[in-house]
DRENTORKOL-3810 file (N, C-alpha, C; in nm, 4 decimals):
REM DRENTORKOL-3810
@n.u->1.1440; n.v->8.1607; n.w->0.0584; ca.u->1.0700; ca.v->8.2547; ca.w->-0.0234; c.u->1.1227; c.v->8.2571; c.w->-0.1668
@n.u->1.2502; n.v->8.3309; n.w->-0.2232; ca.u->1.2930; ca.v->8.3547; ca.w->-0.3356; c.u->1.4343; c.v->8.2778; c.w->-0.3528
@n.u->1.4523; n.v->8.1470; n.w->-0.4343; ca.u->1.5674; ca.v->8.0734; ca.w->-0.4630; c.u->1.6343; c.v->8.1454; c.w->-0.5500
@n.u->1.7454; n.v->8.0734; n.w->-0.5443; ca.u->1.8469; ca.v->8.1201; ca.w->-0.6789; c.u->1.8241; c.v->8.1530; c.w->-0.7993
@n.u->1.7306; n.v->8.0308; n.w->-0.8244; ca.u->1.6908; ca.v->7.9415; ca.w->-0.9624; c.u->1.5716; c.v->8.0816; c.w->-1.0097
@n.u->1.4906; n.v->8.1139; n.w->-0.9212; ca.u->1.4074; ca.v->8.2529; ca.w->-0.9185; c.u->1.4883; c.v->8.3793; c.w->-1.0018
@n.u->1.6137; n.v->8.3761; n.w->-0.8563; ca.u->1.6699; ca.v->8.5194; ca.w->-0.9050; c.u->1.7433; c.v->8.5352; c.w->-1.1030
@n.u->1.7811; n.v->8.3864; n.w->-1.0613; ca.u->1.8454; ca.v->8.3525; ca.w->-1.2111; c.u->1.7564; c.v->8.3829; c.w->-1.3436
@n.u->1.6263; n.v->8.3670; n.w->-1.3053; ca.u->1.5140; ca.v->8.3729; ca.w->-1.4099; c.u->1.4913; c.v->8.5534; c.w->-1.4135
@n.u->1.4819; n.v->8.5990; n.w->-1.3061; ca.u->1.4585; ca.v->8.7380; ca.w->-1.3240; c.u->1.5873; c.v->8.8314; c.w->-1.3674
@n.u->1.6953; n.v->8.7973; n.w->-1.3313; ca.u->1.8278; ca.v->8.8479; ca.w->-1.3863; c.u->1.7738; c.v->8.8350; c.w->-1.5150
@n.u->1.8138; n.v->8.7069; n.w->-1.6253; ca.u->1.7914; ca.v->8.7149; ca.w->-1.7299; c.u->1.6972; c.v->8.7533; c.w->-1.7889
@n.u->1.5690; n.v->8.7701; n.w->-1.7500; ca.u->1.5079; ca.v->8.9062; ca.w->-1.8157; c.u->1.5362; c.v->8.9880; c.w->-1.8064
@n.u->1.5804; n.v->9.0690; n.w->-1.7123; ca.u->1.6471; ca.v->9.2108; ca.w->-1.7031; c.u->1.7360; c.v->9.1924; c.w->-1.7588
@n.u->1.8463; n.v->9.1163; n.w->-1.8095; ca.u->1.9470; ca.v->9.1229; ca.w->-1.8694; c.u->2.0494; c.v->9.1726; c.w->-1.8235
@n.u->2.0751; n.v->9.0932; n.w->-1.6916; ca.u->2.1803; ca.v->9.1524; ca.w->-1.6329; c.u->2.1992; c.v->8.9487; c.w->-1.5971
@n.u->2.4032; n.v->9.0253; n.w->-1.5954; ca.u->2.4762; ca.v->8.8844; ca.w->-1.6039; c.u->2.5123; c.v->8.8943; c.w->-1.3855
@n.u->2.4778; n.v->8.8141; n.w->-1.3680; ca.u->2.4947; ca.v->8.8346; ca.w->-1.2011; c.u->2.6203; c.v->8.6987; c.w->-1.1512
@n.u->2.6739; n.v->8.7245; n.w->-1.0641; ca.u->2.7852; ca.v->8.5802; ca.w->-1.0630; c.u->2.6973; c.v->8.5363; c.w->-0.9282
@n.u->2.8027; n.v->8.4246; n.w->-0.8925; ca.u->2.7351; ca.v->8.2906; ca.w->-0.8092; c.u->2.6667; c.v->8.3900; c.w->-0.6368
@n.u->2.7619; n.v->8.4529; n.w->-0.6243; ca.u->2.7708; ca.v->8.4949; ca.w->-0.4941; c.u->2.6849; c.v->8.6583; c.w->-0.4687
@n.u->2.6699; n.v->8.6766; n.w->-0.5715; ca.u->2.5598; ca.v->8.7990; ca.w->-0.6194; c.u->2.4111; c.v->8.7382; c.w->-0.6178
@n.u->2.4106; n.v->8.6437; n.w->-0.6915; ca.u->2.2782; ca.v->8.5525; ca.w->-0.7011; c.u->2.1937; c.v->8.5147; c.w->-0.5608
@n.u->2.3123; n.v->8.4478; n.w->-0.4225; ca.u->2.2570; ca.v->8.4204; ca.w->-0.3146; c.u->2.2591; c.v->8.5369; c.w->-0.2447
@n.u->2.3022; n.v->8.6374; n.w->-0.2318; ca.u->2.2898; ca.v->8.7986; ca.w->-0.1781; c.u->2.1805; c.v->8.8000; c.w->-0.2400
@n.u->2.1075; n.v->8.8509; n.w->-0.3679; ca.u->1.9980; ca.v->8.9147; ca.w->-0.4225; c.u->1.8865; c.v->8.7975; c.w->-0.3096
@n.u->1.9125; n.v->8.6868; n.w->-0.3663; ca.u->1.7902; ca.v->8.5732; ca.w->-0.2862; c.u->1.7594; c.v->8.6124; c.w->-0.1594
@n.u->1.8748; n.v->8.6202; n.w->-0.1069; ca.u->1.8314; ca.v->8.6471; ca.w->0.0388; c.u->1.7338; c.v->8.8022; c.w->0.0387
@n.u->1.8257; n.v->8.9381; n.w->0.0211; ca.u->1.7797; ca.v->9.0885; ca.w->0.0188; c.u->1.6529; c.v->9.0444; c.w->-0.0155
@n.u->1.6043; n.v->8.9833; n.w->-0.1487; ca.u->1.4915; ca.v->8.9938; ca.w->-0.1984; c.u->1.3607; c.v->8.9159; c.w->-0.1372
@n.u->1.3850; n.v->8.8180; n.w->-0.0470; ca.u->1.3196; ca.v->8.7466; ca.w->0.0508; c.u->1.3126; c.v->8.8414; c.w->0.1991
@n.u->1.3828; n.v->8.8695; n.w->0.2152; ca.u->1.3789; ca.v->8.9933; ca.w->0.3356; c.u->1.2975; c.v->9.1145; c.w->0.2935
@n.u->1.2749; n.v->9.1798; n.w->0.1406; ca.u->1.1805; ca.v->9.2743; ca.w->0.1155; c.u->1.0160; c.v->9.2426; c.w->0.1097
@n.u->1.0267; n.v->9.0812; n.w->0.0466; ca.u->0.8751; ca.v->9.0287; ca.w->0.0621; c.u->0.8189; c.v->8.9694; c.w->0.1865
@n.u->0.9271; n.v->8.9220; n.w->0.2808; ca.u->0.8731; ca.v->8.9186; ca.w->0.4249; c.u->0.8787; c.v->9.0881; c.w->0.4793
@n.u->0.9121; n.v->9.1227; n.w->0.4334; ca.u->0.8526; ca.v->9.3023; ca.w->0.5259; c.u->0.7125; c.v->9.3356; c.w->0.3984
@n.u->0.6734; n.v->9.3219; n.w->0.3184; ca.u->0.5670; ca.v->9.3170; ca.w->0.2297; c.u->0.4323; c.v->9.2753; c.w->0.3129
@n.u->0.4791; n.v->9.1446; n.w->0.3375; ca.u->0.3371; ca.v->9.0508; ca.w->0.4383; c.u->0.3485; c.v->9.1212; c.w->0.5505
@n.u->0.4185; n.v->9.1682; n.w->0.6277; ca.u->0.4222; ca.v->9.1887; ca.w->0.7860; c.u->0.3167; c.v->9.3609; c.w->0.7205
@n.u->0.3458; n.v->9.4260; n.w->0.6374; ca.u->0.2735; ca.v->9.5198; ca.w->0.6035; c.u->0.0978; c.v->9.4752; c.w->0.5646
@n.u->0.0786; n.v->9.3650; n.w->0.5071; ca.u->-0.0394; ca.v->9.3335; ca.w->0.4779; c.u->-0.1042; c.v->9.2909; c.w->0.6076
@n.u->-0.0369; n.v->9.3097; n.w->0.7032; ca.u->-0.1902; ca.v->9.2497; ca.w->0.8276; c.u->-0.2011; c.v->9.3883; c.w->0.8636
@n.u->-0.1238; n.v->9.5018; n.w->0.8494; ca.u->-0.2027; ca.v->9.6345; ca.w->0.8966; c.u->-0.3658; c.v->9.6881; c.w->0.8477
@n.u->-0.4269; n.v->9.7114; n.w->0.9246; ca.u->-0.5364; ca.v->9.8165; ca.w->0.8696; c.u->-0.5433; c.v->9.9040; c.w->0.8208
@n.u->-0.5790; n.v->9.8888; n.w->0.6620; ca.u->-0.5822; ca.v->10.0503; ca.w->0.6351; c.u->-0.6830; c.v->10.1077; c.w->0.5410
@n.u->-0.8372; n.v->10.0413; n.w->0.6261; ca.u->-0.9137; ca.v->10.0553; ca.w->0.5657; c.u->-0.9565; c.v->10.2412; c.w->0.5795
@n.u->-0.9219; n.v->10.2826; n.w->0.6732; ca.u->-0.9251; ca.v->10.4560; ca.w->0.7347; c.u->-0.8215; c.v->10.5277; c.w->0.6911
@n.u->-0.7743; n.v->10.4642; n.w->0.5697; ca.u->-0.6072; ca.v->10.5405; ca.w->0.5435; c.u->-0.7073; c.v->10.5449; c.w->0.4292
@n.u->-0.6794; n.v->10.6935; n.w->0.4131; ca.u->-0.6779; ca.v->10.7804; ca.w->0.2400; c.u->-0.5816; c.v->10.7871; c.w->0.1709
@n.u->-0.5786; n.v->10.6923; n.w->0.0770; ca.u->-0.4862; ca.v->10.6373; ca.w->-0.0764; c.u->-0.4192; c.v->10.8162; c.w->-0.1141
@n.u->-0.3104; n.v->10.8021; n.w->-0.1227; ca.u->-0.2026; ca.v->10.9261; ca.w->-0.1614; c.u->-0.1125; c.v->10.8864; c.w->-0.2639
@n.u->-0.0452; n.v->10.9739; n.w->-0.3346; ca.u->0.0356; ca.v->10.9621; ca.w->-0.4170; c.u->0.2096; c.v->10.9509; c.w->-0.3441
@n.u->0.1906; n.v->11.0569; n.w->-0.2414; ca.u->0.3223; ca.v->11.0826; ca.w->-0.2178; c.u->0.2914; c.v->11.1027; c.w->-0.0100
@n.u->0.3913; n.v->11.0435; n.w->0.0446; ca.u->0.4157; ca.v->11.0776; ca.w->0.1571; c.u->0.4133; c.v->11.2085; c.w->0.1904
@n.u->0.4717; n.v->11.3303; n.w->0.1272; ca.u->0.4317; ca.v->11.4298; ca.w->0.1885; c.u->0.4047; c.v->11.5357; c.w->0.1007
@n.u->0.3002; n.v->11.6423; n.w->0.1064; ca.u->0.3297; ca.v->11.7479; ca.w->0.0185; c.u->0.3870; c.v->11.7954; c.w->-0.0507
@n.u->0.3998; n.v->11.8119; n.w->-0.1696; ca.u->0.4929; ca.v->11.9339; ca.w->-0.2654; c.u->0.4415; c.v->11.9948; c.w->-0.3334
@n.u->0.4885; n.v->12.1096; n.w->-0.3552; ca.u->0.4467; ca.v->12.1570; ca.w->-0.4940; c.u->0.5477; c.v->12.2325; c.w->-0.5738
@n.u->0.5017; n.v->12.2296; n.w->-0.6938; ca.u->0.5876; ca.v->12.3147; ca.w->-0.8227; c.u->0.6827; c.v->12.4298; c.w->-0.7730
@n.u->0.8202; n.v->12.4362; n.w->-0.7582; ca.u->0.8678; ca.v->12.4849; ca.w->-0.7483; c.u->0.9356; c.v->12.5902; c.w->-0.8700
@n.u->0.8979; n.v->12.5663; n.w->-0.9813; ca.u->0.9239; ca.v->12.6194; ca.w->-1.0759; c.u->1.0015; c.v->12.8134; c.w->-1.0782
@n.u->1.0250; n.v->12.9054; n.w->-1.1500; ca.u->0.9560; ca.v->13.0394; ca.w->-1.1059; c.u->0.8983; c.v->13.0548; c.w->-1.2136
@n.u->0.8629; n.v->13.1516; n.w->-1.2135; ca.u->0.7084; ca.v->13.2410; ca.w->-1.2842; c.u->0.8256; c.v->13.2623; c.w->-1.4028
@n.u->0.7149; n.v->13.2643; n.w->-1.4523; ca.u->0.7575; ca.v->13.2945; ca.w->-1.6833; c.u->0.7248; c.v->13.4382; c.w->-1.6806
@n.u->0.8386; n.v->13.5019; n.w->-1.6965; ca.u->0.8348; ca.v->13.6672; ca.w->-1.7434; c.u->0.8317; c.v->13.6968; c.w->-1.8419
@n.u->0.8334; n.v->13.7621; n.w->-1.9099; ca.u->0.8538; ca.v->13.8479; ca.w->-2.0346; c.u->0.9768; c.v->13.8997; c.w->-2.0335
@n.u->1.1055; n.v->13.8951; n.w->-2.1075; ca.u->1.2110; ca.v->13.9927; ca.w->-2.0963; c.u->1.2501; c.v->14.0080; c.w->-2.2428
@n.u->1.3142; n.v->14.1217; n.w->-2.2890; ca.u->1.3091; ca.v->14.1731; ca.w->-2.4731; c.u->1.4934; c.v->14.0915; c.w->-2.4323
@n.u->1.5264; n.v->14.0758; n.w->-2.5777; ca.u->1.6036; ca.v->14.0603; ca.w->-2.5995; c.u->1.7169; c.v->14.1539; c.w->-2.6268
@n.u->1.8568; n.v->14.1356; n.w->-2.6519; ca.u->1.9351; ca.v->14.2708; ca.w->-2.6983; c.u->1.9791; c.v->14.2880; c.w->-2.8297
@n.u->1.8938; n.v->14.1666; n.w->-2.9204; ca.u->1.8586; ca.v->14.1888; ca.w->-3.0443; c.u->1.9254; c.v->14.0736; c.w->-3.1174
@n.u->1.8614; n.v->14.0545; n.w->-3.2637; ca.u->1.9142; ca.v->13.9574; ca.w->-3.3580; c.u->2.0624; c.v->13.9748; c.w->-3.3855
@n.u->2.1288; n.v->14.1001; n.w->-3.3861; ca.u->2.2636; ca.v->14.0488; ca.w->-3.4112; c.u->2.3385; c.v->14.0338; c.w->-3.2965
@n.u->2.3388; n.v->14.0510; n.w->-3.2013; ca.u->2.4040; ca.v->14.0481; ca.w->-3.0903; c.u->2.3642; c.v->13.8814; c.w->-3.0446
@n.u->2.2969; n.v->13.8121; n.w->-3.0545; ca.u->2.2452; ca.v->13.6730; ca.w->-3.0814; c.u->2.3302; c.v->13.6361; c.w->-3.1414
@n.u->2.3434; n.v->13.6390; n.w->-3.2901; ca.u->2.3820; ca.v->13.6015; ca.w->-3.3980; c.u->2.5690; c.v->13.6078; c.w->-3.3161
@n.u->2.6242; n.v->13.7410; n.w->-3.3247; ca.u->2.7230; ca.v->13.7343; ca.w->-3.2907; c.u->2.7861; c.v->13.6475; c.w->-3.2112
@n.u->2.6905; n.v->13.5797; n.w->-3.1385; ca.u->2.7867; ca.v->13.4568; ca.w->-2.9739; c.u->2.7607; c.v->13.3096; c.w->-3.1369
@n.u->2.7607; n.v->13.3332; n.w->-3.2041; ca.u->2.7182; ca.v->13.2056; ca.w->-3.3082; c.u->2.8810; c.v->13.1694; c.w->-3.3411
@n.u->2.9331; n.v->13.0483; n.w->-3.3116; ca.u->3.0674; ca.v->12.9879; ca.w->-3.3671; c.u->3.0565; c.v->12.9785; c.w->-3.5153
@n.u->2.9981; n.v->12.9806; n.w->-3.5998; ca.u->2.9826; ca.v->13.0324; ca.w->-3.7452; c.u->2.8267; c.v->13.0577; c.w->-3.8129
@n.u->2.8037; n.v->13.1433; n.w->-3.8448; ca.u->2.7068; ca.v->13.1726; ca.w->-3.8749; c.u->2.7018; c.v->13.2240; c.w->-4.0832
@n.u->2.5683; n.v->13.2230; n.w->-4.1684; ca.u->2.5768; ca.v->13.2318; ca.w->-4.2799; c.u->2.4060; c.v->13.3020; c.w->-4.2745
@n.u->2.4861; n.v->13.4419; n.w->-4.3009; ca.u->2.3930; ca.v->13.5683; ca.w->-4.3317; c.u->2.2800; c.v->13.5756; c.w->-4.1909
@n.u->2.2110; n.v->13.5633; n.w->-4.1776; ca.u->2.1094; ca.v->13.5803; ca.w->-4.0767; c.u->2.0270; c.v->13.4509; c.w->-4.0192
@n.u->2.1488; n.v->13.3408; n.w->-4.0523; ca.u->2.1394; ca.v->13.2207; ca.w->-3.9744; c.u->2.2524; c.v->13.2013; c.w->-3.9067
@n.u->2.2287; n.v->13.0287; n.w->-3.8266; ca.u->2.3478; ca.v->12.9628; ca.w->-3.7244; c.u->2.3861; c.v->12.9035; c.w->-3.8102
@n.u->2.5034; n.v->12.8525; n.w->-3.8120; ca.u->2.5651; ca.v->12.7371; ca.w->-3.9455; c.u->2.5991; c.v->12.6075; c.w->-3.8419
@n.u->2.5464; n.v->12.5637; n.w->-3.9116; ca.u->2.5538; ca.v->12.3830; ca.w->-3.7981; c.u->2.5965; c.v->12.2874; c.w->-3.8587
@n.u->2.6613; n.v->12.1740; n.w->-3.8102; ca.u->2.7285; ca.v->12.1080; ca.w->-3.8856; c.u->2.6031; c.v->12.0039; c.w->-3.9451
@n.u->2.6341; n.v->11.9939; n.w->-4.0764; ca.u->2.5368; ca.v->11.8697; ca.w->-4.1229; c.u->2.5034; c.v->11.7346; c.w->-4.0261
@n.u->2.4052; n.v->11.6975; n.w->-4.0412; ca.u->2.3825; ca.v->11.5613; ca.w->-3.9416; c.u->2.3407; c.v->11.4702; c.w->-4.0247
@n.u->2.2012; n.v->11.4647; n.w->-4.1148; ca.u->2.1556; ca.v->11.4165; ca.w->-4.2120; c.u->2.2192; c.v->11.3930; c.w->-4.3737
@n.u->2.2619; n.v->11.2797; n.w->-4.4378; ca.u->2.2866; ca.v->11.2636; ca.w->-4.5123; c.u->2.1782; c.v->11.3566; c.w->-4.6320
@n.u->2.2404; n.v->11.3904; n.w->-4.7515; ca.u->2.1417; ca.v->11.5004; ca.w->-4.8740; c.u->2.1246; c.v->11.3650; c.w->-4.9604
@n.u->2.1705; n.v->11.2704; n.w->-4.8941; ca.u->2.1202; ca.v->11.1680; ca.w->-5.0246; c.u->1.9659; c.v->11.1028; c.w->-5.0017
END
């Protein structure tokens, strides 16, 4: 199914450096995933409804509340330096 000379070509696009004995491991693994590929293609599944996901989920998120704050200076105060009614941050961008 998948030679060396294969894996060697697809390593180097991915850009990964693989040694000798990594190369015939991948060949083999990767010939063992496309023979379980075909053994999947003689199933029927013309009565199977196309899904995204094996099983249900949903959004676990929680709900967006509303809560007030305990105000601008008490904010301000947890600030490691602050200048008048801002945060003071260290420059990132050059002013030139």
């Amino acid at each position: 199914m998948i030679d060396v000379e294969e894996v060697r070509k697809v390593a180097h696009l991915a850009r990964l450096q693989l040694e000798p004995s990594q190369e015939e491991r991948f060949a083999t693994q990767l010939s063992s995933i496309l023979e379980y590929f075909e053994q999947l293609q003689e199933l029927d599944t013309s009565d199977v409804t196309p899904t995204t996901r094996a099983i249900e989920i949903n959004n676990v998120t929680r709900a967006d509340e509303l809560e007030f704050s305990s105000g601008r200076e008490s904010l301000l105060a947890e600030a490691p330096s602050r200048d008048d009614d801002f945060f003071r941050v260290p420059q990132i961008l050059s002013s030139e």
